[in-house]
Each structure stands twice: as structure tokens, then as C-alpha cells.
C-alpha positions in Angstrom: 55.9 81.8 -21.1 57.5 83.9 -23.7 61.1 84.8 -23.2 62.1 88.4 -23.7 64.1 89.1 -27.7 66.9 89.5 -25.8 66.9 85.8 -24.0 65.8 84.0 -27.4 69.1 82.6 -27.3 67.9 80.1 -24.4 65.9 78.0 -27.0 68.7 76.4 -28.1 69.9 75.2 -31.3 67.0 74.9 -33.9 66.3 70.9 -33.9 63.0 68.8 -34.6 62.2 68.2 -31.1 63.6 71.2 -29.6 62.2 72.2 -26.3 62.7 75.9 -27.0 60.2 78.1 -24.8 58.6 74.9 -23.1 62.4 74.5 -21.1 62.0 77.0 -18.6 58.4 75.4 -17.2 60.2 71.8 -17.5 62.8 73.0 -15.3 60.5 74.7 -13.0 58.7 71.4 -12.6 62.1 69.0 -12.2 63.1 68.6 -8.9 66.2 70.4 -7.6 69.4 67.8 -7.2 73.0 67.7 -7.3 73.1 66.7 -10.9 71.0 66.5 -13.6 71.2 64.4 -16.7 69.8 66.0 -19.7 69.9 62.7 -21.8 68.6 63.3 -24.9 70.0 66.6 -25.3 68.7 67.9 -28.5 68.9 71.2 -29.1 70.7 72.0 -25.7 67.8 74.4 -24.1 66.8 71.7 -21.5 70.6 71.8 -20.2 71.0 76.0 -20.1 67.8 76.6 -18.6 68.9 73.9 -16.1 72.3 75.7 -15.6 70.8 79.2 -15.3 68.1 77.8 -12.4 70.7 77.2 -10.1 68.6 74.0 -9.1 71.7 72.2 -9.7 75.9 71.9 -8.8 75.8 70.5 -12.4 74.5 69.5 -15.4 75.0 66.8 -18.0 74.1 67.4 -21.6 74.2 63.9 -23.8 73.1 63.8 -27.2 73.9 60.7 -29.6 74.6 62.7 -32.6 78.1 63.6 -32.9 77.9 66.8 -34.9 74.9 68.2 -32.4 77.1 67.3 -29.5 80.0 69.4 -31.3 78.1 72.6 -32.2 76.9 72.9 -28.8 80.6 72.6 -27.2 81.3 75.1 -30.0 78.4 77.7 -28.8 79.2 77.1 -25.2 82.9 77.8 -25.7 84.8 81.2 -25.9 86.4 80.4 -29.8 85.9 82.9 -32.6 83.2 80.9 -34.6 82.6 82.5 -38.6 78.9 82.2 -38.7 78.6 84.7 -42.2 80.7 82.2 -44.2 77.3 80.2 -43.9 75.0 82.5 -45.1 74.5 81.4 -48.6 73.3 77.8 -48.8 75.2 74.8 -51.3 72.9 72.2 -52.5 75.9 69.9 -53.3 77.8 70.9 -50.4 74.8 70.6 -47.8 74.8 66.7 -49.3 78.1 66.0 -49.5 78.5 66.8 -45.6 75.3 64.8 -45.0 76.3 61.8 -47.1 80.1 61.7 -47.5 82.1 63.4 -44.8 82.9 60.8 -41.7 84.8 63.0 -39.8 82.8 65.2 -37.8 83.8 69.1 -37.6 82.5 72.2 -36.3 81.7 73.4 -40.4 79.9 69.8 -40.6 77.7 70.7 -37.7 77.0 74.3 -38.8 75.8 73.1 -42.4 73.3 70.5 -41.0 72.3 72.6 -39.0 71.4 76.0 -40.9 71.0 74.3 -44.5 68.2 72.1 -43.8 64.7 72.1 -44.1 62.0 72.1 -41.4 65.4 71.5 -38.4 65.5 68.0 -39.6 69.4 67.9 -40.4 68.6 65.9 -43.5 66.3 67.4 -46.1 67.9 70.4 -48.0 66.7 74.2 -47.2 65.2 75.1 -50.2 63.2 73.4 -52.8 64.4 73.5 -56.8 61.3 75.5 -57.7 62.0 78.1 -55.1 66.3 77.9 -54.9 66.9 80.5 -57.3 64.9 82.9 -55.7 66.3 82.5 -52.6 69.5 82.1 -53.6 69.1 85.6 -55.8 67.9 87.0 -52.5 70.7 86.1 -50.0 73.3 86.7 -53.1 72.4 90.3 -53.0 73.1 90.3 -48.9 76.2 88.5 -48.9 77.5 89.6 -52.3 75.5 92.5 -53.8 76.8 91.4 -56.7 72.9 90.4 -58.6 72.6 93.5 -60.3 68.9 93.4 -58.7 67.0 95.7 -55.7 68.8 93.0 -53.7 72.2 94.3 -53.7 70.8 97.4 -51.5 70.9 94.3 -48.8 74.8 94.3 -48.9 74.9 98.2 -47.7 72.6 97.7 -45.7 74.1 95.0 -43.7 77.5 95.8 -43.8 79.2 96.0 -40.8 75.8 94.1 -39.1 75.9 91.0 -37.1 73.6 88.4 -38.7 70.8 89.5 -36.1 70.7 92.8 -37.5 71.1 91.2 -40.8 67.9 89.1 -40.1 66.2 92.6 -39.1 67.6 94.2 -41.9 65.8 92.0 -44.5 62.9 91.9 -42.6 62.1 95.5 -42.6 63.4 95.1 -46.6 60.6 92.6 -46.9 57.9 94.8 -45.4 59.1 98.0 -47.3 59.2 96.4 -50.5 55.8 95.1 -49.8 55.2 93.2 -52.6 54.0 89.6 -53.2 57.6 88.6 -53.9 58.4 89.2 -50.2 54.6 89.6 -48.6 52.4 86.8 -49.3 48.9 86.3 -47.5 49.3 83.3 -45.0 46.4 80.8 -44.8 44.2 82.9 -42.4 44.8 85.5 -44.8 46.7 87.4 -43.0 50.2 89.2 -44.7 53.5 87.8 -43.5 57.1 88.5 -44.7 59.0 85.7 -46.0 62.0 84.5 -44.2 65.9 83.7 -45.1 65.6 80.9 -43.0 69.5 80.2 -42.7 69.5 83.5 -41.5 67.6 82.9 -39.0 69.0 79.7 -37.8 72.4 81.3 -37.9 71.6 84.4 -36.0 70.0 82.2 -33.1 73.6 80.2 -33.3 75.3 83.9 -32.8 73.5 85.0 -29.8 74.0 81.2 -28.3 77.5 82.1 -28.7 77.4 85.8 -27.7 75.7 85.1 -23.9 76.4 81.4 -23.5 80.1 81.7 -22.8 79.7 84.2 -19.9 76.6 83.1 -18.6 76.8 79.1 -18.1 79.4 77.7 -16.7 78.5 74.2 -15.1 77.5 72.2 -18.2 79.5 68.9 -18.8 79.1 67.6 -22.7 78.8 64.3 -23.8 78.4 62.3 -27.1 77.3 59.0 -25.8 74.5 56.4 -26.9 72.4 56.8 -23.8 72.7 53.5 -21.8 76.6 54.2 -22.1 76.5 57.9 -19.8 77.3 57.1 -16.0 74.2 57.1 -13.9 74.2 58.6 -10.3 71.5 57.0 -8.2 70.8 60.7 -7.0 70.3 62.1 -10.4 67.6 63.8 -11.6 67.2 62.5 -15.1 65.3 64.9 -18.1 65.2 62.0 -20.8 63.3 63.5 -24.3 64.0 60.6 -26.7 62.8 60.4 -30.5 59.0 60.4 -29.8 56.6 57.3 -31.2 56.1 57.0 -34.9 58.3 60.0 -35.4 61.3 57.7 -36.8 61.1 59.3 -40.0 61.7 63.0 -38.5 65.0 61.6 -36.9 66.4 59.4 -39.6 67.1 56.4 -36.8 65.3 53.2 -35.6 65.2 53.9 -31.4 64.1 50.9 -30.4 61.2 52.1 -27.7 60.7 48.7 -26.4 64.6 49.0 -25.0 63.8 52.5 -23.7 61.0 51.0 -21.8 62.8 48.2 -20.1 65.9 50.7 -19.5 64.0 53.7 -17.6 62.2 50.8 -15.6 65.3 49.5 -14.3 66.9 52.7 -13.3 66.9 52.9 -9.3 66.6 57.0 -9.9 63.2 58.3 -7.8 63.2 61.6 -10.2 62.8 60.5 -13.7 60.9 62.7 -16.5 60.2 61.7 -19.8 58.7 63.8 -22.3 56.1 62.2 -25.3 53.3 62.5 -27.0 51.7 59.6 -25.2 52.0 57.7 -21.7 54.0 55.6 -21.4 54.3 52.5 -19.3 55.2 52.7 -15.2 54.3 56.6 -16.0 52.0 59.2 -14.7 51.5 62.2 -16.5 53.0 65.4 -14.8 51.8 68.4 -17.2 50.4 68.8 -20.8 52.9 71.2 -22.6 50.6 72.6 -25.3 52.2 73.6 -28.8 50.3 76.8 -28.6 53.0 79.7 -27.9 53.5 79.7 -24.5 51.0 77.7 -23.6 51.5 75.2 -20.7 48.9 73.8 -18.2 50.0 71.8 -14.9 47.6 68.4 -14.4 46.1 68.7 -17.6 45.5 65.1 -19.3 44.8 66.6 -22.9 46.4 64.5 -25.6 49.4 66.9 -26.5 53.1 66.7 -25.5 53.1 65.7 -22.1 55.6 65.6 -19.5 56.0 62.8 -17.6 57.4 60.7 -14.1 58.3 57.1 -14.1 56.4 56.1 -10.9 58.0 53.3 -8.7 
């Protein structure tokens, strides 16, 4: 299913792993229950979706990584948040909060989250060949001070949210139209490049914008997972770091543990998602990585949703 523009805000905060468009089927699948635990919280679309259903009296969001667990407390809440004042990427900056700060903040959080590369919190946004041209680019939007065609970016946005700032440059991109901005993609078709802070910040805006007034029974926790309290009535969503994909996550998850703790659990309603099957499971649906593609039953190898059969 593909949400309307206006409900793009329910895919959550951009995260390797992110559930994004595939949370609305997952939650149409999960039985309804008093309360469900959203264990492995991620990006936070799993826990909205789950709020918005009305399947549930409440909902538990749990995510391990302290600034994650902070931004989406942030998004949820009615504060003024300053998203423009991220707009233009620091190398040295994006590092030192990865490497250096110990204190977690709500700036922390916004850095790793819109300054990095592929979603994966660690790597830095843009490459040294290509950071000057970026940086040039989103100069001229924030500043206008470049003394290039850029600059017209800073009139033209001025006044603008960051989602009409993200339109802005894309109609900039096509109008320029040349191979600066348009470049033929590997089916050769021509696709605009992206600011992709920009992006990631406008989908943190709209979170903020509609979240406040539209989710209201979502509790937040920043727990290592055997440490959140467990209801024996709980219907528990659990999406840990998949196999082999320690590298994406920067952590050793020991799966073995995993195993032997979703085993013990008395729950009767536990989904897991992976990429394979795992043990004391049977496989629910295939969620395909095709957009909006999702088939029920399906045993494809894929991302597959599954139930911990006892």
C-alpha cells in the first residue's frame, strides 16, 4: 500500500531497517490486544500505525539507542523543534557528535540522523569528491551567499517550511535540467538529484507537525530489550538487527540470546520480522521490498513476517 503525500509522515524516522510503508499491513496482520510492545522500535512507524489502528489501549515503543529513543519523544511532543538550523551538513561536526559527545541531546539525535549516509547513523552524508558540490548547492538555499544560480534557492524558499523547500529544489533541479542536477539513472531513465538532509529533515517536520495532535497513547522507552516489563497478554512486534547485517547497525546482537529469549516468553502473540525463519517460527507473510508490495502466505525468500508457534 502506498500512503497518500499527505500521511508520508507515518513512515517514521529514516533508519536502516525502517518499516516505513510495510507498517500499516504489519499492523493489519497483529492481533488486536490491550497493549502492544513495539520492541525494537526503530524508526517509530511500527508504534504510530499501531496507535492510529485503535487495535490497542496502548502502545510501547523501546528502542536501545538512546538518541533514536530521544528524537522520537522529541517528534511526538508539542516543543518548538529548529529543524533549518540543520540544513547545511558539518563533516567535523557530524563526527564529533558520533565519536565524542556522551551526553545524549535532542541536536545529537537530529545530526545522526539527517547527516548520514544511506540512514545508517554512522557514515557521513556526502562523500569528499561530491561535498563541495553539495555543500555549494544547499549554501545557496540556506545562505544565498555563493554568488552562483544557487542563491535564487534562498528567495525562493524564504518564508517555506523545509517541505516546500524540498519541492522548491526539486522543481529547481528539473528546470535547470542539466546534468549537474538531471543525471540518467541506471535504466536510463532521468532523475533529479536529491539534498538528501533535506529530505530527511522535512520527513522529521511533518512527524512533528501531525504527530502531536494525532497519537496520543504511545509510552517511550530506552531500554536493552530483556530489561522492558513484559505483560503475559501482550502482543509483542519484535524487528531486531536482522542476520549478517551487524555491520549496517554498528553492534554485535547476539541472535543465539534472541532465540532462547522469544522462546521463553509465555506471550501466545509474538511477531518477529527477518530475512530468514527462524527457529519455533512459522512464516506469516513475505513483505516484498517492491513499493507497496506485500503478499499474505507467500514463502518467497524476502523479508518475512513471522509468529513464534508454541
Amino acid at each position: 500500500m502506498i500512503l497518500k503525500r499527505e500521511d508520508m509522515w507515518l513512515y517514521g524516522i529514516p533508519r536502516v531497517g525502517g518499516k516505513g510503508l510495510k507498517a500499516e499491513k504489519i499492523i493489519d496482520i497483529l492481533p488486536e490486544g490491550k497493549r502492544l510492545i513495539d520492541l525494537f522500535g526503530g524508526g517509530g512507524s511500527v508504534s504510530m500505525q499501531a496507535s492510529l489502528s485503535g487495535k490497542y489501549e496502548e502502545v510501547i515503543y523501546n528502542d536501545q539507542d538512546t538518541s533514536l529513543a530521544i528524537l522520537f519523544e522529541a517528534l511526538l511532543s508539542y516543543g518548538e523543534i529548529d529543524f533549518k538550523k540543520f540544513v547545511l551538513p558539518e563533516r567535523n561536526k557530524f563526527f564529533y557528535y558520533r565519536d565524542e559527545v556522551l551526553d545524549n541531546d535532542l541536536d545529537r539525535s537530529i545530526v545522526l540522523t539527517a547527516w548520514t549516509f544511506s540512514n545508517n547513523r554512522t557514515a557521513y552524508l556526502w562523500g569528499r569528491k561530491v561535498h563541495n558540490f553539495y555543500e555549494t548547492i544547499t549554501r545557496g538555499l540556506v545562505y544565498g551567499d555563493t554568488g552562483m544560480k544557487y542563491d535564487v534557492l534562498f528567495e525562493r524558499c524564504a518564508g517555506k517550511n523545509l517541505n516546500q523547500c524540498k519541492l522548491e529544489f526539486q522543481k529547481f533541479a528539473w528546470e535547470t535540467g542539466n546534468d549537474e542536477l538531471i543525471f540518467k539513472g541506471s535504466r536510463g531513465e532521468r532523475k533529479k538529484r536529491c539534498l538528501r538532509q533535506l529530505e530527511t529533515l522535512a520527513r522529521l517536520e511533518r512527524i512533528h507537525d501531525n504527530a502531536p495532535n494525532k497519537i496520543n497513547n504511545i509510552e517511550i522507552f530506552n531500554l536493552d530489550y530483556h530489561d522492558v516489563e513484559i505483560r503475559q497478554d501482550d502482543v509483542l512486534f519484535l524487528d531486531p538487527p536482522y542476520l549478517n547485517t551487524a555491520d549496517f547497525y554498528r553492534c554485535n546482537f547476539d541472535h543465539e540470546a534472541f532465540i532462547d529469549f522469544y522462546t521463553s516468553l509465555p506471550n501466545k502473540d509474538i511477531y518477529i520480522t527477518e530475512y530468514t525463519q527462524l527457529p519455533n517460527t512459522e512464516i506469516i507473510a513475505s513483505l516484498r521490498s517492491v513499493q507497496g508490495g506485500f503478499s499474505v502466505g507467500a514463502k518467497k525468500r524476502g523479508e518475512l513476517l513471522l509468529k513464534v508457534i508454541k
